[in-house]
N, C-alpha and C positions, 0 to 999 in steps of 0.2 A: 798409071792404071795398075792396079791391082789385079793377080791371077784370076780370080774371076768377074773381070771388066770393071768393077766398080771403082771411081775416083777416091783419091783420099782425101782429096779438096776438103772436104765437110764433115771429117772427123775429129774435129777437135770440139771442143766444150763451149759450149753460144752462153756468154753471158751479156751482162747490158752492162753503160757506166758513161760516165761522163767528161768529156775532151778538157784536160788542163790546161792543156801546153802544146805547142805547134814547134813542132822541131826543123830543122833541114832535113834534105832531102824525101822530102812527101811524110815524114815521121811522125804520130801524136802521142803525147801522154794521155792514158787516162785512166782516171781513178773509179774501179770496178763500184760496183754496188756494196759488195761485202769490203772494201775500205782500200783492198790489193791498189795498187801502182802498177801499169804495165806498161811499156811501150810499143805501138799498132802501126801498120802502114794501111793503105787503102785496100781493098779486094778489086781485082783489075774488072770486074764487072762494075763495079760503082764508079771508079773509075774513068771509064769509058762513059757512061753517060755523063761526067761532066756536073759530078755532084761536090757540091764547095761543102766542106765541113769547117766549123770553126769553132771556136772556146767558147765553151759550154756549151756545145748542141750533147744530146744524149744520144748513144750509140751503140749499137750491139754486135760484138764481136766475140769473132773464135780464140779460143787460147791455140799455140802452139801446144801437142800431144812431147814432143823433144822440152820446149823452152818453157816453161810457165808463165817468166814475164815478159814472153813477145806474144804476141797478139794479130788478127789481122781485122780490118772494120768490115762488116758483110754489111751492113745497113743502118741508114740517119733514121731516127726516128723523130 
């Protein structure tokens, strides 16, 4: 939490892109819209319900505001 309550969960940069590669440990490649490579893990909300992602599904995720090429998945589309 941030000094005035608000999370920082959800400030990183929402793009879209699409699962290459399935790594160890819950990890995926994917290759942004604009052409970038990142490596993502799940958002513990998606998560939790128990959503399978797999190569080639499209996906939209936050970049890390620190990392550029870490990434995290907020949603299958």
């Amino acid at each position: 939490m941030d000094f005035d309550g608000e999370s920082r969960a959800g400030s990183g940069r929402a793009l879209t892109g699409t699962v290459t590669e399935q790594l160890p440990s819950a990890l995926y490649r994917v290759r942004l819209d604009e052409g970038a490579v990142v490596t993502a893990h799940v958002a513990d909300r998606t998560d939790r319900n128990f959503i399978r992602i797999l190569v080639g599904d499209r996906v939209r995720l936050e970049l890390s505001p620190v990392d550029l090429g870490r990434g995290r998945i907020v949603q299958k589309m």
